[in-house]
C-alpha positions in Angstrom: 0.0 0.0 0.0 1.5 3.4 -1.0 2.0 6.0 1.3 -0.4 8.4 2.0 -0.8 12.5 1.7 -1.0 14.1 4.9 -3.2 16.8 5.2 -2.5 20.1 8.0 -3.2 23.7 8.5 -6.6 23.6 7.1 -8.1 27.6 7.0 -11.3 27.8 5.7 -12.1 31.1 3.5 -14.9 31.7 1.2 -14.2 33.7 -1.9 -15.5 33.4 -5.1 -14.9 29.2 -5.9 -11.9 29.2 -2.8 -12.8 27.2 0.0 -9.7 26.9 2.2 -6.2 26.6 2.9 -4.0 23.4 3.6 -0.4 22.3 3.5 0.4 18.5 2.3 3.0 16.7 3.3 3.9 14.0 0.4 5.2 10.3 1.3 8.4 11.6 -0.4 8.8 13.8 2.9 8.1 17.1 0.6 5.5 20.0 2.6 3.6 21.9 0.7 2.2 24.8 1.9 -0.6 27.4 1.5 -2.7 24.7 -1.6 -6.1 26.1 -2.5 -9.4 24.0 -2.5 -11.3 25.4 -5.2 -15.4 23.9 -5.5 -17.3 25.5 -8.5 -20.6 23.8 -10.5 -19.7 20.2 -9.0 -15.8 20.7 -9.4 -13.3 20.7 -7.4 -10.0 21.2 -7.9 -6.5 22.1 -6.0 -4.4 24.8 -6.9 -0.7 26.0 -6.2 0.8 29.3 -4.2 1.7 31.3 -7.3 3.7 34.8 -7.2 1.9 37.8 -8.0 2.5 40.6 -9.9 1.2 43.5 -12.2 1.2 43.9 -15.4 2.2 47.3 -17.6 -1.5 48.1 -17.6 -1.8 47.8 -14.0 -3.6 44.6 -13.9 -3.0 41.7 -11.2 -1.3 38.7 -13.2 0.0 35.8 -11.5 3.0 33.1 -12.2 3.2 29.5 -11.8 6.0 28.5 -9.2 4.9 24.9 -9.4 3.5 22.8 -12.4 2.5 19.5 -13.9 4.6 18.2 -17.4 1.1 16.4 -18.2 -2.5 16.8 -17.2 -2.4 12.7 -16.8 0.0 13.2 -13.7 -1.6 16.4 -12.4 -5.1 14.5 -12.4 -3.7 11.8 -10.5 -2.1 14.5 -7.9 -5.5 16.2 -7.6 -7.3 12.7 -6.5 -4.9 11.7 -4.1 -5.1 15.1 -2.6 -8.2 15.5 -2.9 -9.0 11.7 -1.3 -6.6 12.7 1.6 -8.0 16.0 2.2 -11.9 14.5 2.4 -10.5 12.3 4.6 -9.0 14.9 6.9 -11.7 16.9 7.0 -14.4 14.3 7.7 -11.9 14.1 10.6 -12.6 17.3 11.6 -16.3 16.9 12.1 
């Protein structure tokens, strides 16, 4: 059986599709801190911290500091997060 994702530091906060805050620890001893639950029309999805900045016309951009080299791995990522942090949460309760 493979290791599992730990889950910690869950903050909820509502905005827009955001739902909280959590770090994950992954079996390879890797933390990652400050991923984003995101719920919207039945989806739910995790995303990374990512740097901010602003563009020449004053607009708020923001840059990937982590990513996927295929959507195949990144989905898998997402359901083992996601199946960790359900499992956390329901935890919680």
């Amino acid at each position: 059986m493979p290791e599992e994702i730990v889950i910690g530091n869950w903050r909820p906060c509502s905005k827009r599709s955001l739902v909280g805050f959590f770090s994950a620890k992954l079996p390879s001893g890797m933390v990652l801190h400050d991923l984003m639950l995101h719920e919207r029309n039945g989806s739910r999805w995790i995303s990374f911290p990512a740097r901010e900045w602003v563009n020449g016309g004053g607009e708020k951009k923001y840059v990937r500091l982590v990513e996927f080299t295929d959507r195949a791995t990144a989905d898998r990522f997402r359901d083992a997060v996601l199946s960790s942090l359900d499992r956390h949460l329901g935890e919680l309760l």
